[in-house]
PQR file of N, CA, C, O and H, with PARSE charges and radii, in Angstrom:
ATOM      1  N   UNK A   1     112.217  82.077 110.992 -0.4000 1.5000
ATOM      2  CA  UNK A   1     111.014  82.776 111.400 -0.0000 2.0000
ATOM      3  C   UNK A   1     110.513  83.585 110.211  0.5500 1.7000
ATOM      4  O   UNK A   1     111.218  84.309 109.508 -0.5500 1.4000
ATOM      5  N   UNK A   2     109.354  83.396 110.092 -0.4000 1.5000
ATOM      6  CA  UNK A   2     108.625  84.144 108.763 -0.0000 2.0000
ATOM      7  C   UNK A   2     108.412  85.846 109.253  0.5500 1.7000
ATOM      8  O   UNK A   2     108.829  86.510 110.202 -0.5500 1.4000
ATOM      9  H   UNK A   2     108.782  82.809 110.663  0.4000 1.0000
ATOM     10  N   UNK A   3     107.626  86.100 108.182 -0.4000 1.5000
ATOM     11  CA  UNK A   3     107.278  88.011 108.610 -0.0000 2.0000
ATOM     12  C   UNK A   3     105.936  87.853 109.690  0.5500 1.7000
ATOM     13  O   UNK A   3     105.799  88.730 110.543 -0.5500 1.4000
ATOM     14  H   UNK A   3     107.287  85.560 107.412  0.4000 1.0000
ATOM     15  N   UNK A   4     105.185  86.980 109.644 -0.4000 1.5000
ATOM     16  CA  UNK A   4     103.898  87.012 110.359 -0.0000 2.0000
ATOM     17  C   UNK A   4     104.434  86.609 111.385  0.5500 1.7000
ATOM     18  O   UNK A   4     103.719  86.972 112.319 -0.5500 1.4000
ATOM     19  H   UNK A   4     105.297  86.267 108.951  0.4000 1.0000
ATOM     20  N   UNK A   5     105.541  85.902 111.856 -0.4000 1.5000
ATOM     21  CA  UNK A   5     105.452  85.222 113.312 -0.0000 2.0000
ATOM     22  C   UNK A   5     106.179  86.641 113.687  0.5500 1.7000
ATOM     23  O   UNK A   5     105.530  87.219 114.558 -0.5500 1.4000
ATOM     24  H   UNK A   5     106.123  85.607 111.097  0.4000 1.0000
ATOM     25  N   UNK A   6     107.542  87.488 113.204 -0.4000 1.5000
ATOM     26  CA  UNK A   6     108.561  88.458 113.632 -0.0000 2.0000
ATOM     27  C   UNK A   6     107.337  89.417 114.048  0.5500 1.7000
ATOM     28  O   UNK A   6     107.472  89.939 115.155 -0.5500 1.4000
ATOM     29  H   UNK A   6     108.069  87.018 112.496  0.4000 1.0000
ATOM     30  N   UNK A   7     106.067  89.760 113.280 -0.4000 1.5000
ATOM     31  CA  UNK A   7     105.075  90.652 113.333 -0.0000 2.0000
ATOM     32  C   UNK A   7     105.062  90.497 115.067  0.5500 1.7000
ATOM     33  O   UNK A   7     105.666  91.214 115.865 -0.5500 1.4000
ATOM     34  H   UNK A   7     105.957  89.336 112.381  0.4000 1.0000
ATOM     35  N   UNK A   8     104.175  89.325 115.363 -0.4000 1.5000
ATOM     36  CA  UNK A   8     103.417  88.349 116.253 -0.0000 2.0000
ATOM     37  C   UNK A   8     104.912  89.039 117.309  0.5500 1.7000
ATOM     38  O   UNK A   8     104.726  90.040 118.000 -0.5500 1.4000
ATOM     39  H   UNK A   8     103.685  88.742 114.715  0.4000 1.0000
ATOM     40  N   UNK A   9     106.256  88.362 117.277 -0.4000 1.5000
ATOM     41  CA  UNK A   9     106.820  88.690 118.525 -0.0000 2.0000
ATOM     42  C   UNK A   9     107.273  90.235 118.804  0.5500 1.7000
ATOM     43  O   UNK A   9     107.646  90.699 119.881 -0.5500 1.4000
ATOM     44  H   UNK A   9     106.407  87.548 116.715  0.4000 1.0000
ATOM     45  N   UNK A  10     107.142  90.923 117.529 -0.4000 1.5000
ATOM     46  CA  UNK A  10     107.763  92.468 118.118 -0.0000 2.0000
ATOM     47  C   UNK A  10     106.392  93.347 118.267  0.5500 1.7000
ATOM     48  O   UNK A  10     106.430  94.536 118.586 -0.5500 1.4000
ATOM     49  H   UNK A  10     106.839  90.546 116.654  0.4000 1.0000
ATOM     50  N   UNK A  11     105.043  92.564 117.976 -0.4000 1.5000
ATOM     51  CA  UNK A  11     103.737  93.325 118.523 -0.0000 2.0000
ATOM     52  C   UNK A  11     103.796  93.049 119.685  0.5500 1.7000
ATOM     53  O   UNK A  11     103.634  94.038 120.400 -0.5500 1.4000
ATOM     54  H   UNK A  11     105.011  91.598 117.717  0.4000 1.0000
ATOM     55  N   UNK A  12     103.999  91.902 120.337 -0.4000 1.5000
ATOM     56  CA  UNK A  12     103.777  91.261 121.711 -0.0000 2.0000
ATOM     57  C   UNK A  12     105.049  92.062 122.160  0.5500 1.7000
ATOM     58  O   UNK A  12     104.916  92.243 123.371 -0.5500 1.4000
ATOM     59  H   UNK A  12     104.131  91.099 119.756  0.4000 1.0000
ATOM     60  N   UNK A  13     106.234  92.628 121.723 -0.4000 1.5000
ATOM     61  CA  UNK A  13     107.770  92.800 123.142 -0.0000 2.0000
ATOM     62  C   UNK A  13     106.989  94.600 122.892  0.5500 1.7000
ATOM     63  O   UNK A  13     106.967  95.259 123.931 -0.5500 1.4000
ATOM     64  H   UNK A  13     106.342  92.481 120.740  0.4000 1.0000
ATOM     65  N   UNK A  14     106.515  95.176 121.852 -0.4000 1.5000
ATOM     66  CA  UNK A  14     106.393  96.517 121.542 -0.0000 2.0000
ATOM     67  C   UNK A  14     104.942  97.096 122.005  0.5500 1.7000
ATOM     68  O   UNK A  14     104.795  98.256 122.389 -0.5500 1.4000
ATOM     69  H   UNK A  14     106.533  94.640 121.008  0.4000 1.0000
ATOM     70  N   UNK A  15     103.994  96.237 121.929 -0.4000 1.5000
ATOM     71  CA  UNK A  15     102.429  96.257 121.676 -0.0000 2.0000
ATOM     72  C   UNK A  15     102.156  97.428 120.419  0.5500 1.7000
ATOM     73  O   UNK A  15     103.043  98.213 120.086 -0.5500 1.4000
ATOM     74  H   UNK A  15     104.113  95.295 121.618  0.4000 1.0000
ATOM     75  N   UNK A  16     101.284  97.418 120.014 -0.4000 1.5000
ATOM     76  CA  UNK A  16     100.455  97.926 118.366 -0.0000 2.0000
ATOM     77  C   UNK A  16     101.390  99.291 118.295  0.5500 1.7000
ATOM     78  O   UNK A  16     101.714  99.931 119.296 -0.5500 1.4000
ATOM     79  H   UNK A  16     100.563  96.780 120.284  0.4000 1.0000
ATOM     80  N   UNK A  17     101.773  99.628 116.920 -0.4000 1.5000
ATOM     81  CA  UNK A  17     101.720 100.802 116.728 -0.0000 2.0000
ATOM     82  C   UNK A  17     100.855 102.198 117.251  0.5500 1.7000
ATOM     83  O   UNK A  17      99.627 102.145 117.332 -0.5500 1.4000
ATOM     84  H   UNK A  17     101.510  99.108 116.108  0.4000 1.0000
ATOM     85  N   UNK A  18     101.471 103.214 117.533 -0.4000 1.5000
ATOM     86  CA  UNK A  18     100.258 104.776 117.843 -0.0000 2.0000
ATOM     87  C   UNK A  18      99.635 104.386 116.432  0.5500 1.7000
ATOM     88  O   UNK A  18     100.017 103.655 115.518 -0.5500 1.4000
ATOM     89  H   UNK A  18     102.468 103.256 117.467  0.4000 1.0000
ATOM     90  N   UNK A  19      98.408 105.259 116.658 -0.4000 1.5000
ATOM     91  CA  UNK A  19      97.734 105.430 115.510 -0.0000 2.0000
ATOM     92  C   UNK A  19      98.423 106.790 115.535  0.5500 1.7000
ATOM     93  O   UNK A  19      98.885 107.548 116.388 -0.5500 1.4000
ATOM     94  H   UNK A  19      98.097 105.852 117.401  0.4000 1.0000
ATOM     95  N   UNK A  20      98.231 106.741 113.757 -0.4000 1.5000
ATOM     96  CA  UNK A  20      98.788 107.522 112.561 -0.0000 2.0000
ATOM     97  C   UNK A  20     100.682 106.996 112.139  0.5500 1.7000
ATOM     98  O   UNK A  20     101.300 107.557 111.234 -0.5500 1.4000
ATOM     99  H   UNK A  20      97.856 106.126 113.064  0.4000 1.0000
ATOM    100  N   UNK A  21     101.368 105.739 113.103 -0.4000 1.5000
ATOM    101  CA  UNK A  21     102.415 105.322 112.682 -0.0000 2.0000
ATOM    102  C   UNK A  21     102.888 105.328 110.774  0.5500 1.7000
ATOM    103  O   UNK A  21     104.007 105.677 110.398 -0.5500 1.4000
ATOM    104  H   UNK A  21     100.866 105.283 113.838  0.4000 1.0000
ATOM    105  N   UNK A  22     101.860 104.909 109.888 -0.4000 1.5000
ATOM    106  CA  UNK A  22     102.210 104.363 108.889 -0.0000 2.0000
ATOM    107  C   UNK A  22     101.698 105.448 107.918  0.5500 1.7000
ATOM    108  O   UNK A  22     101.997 105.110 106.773 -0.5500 1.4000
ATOM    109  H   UNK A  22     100.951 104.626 110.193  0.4000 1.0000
ATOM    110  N   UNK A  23     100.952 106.781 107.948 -0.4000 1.5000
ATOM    111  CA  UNK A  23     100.326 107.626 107.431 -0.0000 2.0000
ATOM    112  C   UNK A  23     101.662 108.934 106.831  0.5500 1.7000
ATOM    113  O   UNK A  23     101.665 110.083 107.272 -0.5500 1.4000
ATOM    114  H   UNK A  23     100.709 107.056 108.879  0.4000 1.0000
ATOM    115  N   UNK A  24     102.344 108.592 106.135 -0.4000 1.5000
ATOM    116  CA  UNK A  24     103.161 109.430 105.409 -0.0000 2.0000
ATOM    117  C   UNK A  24     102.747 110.249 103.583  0.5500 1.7000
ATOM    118  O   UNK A  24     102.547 109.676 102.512 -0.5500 1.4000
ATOM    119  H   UNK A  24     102.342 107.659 105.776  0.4000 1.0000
ATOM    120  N   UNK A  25     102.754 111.374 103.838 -0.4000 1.5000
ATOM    121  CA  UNK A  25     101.767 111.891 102.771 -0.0000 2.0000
ATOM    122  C   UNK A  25     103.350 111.975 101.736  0.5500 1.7000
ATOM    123  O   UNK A  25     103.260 112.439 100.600 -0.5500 1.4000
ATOM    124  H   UNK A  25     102.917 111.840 104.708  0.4000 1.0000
ATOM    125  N   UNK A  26     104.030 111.732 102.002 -0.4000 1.5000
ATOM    126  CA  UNK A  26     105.231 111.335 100.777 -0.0000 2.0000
ATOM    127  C   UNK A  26     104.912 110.418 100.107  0.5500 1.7000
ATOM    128  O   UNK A  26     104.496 110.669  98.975 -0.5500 1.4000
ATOM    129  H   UNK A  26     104.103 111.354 102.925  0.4000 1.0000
ATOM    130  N   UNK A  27     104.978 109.234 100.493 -0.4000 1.5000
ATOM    131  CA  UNK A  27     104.765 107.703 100.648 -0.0000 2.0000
ATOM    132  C   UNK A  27     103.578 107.686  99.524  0.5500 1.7000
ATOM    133  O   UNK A  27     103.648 107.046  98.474 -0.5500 1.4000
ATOM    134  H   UNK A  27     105.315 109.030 101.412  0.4000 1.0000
ATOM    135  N   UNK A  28     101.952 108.888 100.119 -0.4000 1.5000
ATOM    136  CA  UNK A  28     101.075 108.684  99.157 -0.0000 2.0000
ATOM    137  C   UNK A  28     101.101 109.543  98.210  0.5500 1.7000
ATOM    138  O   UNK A  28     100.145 109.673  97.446 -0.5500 1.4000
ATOM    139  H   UNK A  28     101.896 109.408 100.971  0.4000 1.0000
ATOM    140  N   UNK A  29     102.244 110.285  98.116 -0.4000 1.5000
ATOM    141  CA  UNK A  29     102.110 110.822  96.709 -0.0000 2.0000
ATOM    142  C   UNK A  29     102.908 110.097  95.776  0.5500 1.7000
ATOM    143  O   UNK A  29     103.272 110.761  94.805 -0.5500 1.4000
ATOM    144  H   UNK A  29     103.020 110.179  98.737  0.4000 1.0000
ATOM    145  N   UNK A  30     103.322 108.756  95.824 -0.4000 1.5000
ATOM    146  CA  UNK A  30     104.166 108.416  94.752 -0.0000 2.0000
ATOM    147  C   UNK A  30     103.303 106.692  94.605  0.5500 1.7000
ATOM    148  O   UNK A  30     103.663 105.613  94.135 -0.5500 1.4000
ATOM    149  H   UNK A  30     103.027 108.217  96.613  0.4000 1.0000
ATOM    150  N   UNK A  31     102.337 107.068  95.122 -0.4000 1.5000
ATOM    151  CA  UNK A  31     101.358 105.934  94.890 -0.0000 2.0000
ATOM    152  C   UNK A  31     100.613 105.635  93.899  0.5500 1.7000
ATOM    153  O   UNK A  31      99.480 106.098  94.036 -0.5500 1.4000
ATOM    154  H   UNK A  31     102.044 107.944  95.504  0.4000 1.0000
ATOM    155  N   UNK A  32     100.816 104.881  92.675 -0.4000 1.5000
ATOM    156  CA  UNK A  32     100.072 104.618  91.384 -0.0000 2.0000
ATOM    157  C   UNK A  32     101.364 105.285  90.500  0.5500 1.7000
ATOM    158  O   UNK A  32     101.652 104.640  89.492 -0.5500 1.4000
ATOM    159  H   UNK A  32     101.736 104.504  92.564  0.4000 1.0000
ATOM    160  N   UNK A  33     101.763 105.885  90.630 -0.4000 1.5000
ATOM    161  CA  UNK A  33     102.929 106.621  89.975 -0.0000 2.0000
ATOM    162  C   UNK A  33     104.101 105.541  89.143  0.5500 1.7000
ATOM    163  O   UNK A  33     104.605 104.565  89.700 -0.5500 1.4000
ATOM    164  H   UNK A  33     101.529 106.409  91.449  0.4000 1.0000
ATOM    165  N   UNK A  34     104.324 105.861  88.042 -0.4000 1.5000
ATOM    166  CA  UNK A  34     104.862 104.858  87.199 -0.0000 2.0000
ATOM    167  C   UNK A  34     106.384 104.724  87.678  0.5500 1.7000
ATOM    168  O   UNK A  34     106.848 105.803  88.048 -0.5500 1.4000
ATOM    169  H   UNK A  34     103.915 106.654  87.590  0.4000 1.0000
ATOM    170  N   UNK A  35     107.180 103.740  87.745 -0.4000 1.5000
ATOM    171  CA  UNK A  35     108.831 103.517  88.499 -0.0000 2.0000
ATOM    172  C   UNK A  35     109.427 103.319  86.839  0.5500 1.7000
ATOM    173  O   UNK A  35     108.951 102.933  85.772 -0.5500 1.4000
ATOM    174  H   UNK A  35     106.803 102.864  87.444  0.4000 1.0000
ATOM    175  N   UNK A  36     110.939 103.900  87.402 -0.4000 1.5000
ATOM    176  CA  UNK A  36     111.594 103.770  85.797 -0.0000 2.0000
ATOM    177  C   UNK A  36     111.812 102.370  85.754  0.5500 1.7000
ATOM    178  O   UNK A  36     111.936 101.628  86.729 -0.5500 1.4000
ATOM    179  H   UNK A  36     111.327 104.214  88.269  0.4000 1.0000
ATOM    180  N   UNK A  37     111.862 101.955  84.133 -0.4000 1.5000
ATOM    181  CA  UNK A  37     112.136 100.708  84.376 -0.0000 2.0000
ATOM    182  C   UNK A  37     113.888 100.323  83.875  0.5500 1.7000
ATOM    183  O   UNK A  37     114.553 101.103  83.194 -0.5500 1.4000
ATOM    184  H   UNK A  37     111.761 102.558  83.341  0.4000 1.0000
ATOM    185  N   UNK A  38     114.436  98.890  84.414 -0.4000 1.5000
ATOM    186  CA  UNK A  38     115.457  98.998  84.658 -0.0000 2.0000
ATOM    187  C   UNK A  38     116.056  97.997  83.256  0.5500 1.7000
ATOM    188  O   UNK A  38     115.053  97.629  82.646 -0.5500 1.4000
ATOM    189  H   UNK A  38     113.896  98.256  84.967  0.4000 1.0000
ATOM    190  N   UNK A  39     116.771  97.695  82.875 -0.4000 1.5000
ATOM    191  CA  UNK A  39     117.025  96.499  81.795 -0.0000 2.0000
ATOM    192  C   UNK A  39     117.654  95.484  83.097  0.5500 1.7000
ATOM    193  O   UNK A  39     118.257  96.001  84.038 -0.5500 1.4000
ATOM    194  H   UNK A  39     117.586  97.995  83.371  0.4000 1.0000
ATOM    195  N   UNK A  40     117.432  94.031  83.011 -0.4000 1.5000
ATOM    196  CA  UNK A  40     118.051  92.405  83.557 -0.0000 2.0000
ATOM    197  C   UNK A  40     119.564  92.827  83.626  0.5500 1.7000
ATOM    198  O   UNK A  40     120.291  92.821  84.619 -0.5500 1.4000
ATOM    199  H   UNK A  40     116.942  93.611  82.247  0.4000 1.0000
ATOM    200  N   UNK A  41     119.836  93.158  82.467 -0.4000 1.5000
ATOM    201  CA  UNK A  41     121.710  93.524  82.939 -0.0000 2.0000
ATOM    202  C   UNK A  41     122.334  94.594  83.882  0.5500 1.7000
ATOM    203  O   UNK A  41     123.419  94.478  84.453 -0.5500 1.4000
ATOM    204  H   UNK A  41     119.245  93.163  81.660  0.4000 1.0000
ATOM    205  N   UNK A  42     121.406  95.752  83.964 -0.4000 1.5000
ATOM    206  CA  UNK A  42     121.796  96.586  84.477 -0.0000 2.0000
ATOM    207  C   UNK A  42     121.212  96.268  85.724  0.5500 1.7000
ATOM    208  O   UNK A  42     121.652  96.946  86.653 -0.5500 1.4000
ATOM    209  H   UNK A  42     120.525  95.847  83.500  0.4000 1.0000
ATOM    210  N   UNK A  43     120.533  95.612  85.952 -0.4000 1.5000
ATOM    211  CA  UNK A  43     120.094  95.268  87.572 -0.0000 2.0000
ATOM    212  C   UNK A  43     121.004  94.113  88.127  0.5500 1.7000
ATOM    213  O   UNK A  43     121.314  94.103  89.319 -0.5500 1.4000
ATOM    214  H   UNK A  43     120.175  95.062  85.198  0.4000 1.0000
ATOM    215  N   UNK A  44     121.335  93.355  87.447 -0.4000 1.5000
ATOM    216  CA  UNK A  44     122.408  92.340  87.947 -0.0000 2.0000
ATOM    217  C   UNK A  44     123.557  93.135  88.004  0.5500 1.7000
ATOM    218  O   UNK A  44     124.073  93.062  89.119 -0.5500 1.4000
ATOM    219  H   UNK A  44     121.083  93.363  86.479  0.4000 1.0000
ATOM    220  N   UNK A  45     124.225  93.952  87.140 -0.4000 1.5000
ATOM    221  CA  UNK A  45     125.355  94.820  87.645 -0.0000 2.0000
ATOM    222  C   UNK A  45     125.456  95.612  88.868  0.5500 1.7000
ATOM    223  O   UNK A  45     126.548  95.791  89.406 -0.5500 1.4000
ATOM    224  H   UNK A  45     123.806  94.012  86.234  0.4000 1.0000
ATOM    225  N   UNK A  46     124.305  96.122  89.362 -0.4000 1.5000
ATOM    226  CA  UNK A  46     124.087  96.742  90.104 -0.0000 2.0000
ATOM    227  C   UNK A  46     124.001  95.730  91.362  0.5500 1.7000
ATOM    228  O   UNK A  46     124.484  96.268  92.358 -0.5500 1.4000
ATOM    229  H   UNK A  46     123.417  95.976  88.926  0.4000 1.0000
ATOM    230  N   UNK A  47     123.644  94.741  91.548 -0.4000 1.5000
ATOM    231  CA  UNK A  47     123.002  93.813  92.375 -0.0000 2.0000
ATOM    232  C   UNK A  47     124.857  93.013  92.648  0.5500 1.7000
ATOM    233  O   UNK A  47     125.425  92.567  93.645 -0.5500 1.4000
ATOM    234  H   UNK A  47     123.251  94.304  90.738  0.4000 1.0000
ATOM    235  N   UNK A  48     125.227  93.158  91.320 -0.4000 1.5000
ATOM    236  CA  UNK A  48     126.780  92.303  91.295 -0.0000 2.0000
ATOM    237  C   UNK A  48     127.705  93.569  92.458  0.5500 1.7000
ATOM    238  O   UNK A  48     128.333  93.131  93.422 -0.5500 1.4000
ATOM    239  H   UNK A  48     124.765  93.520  90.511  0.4000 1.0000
ATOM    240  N   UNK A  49     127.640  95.226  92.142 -0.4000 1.5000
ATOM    241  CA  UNK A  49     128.477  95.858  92.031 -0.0000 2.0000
ATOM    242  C   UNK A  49     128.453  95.930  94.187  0.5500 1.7000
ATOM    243  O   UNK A  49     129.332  96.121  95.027 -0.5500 1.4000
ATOM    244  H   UNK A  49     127.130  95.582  91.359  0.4000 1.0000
ATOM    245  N   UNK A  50     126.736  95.619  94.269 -0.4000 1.5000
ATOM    246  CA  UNK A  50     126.605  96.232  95.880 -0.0000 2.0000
ATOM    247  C   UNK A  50     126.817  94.821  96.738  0.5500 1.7000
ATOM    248  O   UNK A  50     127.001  94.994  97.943 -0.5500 1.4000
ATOM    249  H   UNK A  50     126.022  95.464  93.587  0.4000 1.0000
ATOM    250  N   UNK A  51     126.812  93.428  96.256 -0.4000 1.5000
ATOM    251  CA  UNK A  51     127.277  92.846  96.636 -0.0000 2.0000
ATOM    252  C   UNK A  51     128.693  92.590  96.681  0.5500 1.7000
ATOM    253  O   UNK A  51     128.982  92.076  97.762 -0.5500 1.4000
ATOM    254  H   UNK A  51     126.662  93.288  95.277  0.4000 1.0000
ATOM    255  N   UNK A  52     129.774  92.762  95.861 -0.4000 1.5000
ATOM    256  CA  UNK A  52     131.524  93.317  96.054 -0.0000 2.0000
ATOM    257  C   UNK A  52     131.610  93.544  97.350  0.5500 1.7000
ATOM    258  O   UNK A  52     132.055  92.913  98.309 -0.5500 1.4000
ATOM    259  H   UNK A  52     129.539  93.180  94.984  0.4000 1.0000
ATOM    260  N   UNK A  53     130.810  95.145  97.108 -0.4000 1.5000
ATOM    261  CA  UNK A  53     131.048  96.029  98.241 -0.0000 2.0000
ATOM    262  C   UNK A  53     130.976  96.090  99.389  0.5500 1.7000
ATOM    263  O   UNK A  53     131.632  96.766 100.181 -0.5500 1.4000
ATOM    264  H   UNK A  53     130.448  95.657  96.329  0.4000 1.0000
ATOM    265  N   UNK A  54     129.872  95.121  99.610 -0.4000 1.5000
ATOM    266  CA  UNK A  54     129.599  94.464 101.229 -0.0000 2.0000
ATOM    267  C   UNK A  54     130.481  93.791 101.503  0.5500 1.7000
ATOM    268  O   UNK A  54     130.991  93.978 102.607 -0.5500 1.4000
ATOM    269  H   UNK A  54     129.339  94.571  98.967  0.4000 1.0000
ATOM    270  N   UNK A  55     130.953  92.882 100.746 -0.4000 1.5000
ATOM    271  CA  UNK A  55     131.674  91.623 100.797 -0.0000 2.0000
ATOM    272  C   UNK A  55     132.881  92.263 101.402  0.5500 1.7000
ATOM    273  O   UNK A  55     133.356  91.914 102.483 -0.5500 1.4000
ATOM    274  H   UNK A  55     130.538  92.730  99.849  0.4000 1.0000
ATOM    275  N   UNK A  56     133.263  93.043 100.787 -0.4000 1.5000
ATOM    276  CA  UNK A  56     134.802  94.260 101.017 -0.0000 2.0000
ATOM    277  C   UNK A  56     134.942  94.932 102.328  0.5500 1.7000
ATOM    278  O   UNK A  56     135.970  95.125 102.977 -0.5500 1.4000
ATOM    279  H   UNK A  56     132.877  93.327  99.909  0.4000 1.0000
ATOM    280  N   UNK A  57     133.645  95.271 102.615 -0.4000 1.5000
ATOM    281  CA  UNK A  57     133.225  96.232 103.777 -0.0000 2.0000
ATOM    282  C   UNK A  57     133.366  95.271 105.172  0.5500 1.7000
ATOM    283  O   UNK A  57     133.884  95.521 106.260 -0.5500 1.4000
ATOM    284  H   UNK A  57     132.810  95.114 102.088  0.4000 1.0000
ATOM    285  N   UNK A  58     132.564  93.866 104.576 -0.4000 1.5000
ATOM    286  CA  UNK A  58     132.655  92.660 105.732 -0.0000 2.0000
ATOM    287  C   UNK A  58     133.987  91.948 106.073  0.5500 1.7000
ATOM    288  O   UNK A  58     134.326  91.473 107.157 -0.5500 1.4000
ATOM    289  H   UNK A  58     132.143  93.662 103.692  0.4000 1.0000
ATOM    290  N   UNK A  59     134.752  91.986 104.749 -0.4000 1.5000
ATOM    291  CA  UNK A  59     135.971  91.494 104.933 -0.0000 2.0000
ATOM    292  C   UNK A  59     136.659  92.521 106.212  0.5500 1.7000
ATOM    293  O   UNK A  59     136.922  92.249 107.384 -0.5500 1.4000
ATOM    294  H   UNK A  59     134.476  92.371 103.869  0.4000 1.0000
ATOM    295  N   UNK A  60     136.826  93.907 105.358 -0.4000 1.5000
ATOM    296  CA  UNK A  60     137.286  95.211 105.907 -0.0000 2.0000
ATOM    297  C   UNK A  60     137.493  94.958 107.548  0.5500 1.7000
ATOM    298  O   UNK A  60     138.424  94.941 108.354 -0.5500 1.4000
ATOM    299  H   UNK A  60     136.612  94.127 104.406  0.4000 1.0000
ATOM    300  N   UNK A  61     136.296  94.803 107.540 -0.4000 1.5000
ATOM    301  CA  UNK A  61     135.451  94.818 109.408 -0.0000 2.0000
ATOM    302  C   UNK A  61     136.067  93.357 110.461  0.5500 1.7000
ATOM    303  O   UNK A  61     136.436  93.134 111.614 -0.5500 1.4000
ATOM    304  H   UNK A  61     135.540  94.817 106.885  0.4000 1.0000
ATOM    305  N   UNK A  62     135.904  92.785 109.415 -0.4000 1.5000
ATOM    306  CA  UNK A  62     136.599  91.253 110.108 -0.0000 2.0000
ATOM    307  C   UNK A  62     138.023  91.046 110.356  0.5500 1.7000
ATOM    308  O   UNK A  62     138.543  90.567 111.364 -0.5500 1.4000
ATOM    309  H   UNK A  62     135.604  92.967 108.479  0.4000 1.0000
ATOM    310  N   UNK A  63     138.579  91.480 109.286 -0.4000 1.5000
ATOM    311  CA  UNK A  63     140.028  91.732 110.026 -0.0000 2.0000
ATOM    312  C   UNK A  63     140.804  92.898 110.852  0.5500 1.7000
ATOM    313  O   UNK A  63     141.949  92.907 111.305 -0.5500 1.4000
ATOM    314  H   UNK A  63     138.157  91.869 108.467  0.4000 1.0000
ATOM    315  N   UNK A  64     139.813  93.844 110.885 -0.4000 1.5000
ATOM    316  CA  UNK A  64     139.803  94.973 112.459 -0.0000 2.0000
ATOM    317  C   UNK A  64     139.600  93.928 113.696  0.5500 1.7000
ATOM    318  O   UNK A  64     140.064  94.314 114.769 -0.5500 1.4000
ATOM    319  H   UNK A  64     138.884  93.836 110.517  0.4000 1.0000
ATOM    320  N   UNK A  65     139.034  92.792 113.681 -0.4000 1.5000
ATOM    321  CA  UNK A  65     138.850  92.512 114.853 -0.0000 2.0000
ATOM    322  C   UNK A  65     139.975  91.477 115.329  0.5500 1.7000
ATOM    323  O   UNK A  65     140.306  91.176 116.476 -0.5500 1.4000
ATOM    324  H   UNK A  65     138.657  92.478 112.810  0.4000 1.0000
ATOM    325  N   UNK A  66     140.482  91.003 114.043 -0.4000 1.5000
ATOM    326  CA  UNK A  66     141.704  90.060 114.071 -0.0000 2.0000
ATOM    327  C   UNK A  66     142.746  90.628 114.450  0.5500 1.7000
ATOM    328  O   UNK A  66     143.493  90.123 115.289 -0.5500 1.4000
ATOM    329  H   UNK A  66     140.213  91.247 113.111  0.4000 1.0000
ATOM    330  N   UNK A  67     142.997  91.991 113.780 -0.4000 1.5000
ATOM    331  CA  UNK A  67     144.752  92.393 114.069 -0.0000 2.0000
ATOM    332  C   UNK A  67     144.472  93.274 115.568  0.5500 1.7000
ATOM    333  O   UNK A  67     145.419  93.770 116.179 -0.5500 1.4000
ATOM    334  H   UNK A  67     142.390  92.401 113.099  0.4000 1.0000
TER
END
């Protein structure tokens, strides 16, 4: 299921957002605002280090349900 159809079934089980749902004046103050940038290695380390960790966490969790 794509994002437009998930849209389509949790508008239809939820119906529309209240108005003012999406209006966060945080949100627009960091709008146009420059993001640090990251180097390819240090984002794959990072991307390497939080995938481990899930992996560990999922393992972790899976054999709570075994023993």
């Amino acid at each position: 299921m794509g994002i437009i159809e998930a849209n389509e079934v949790l508008r239809h089980a939820y119906g529309p957002p209240s108005k003012g749902t999406f209006d966060n004046k945080e949100v627009n103050d960091f709008i146009g605002e420059p993001c640090e940038r990251v180097s390819l290695k240090e984002a794959a380390k990072a991307q390497f280090t939080t995938t481990v960790a899930a992996e560990a966490f999922a393992v972790k969790r899976w054999n709570s349900y075994i023993d």
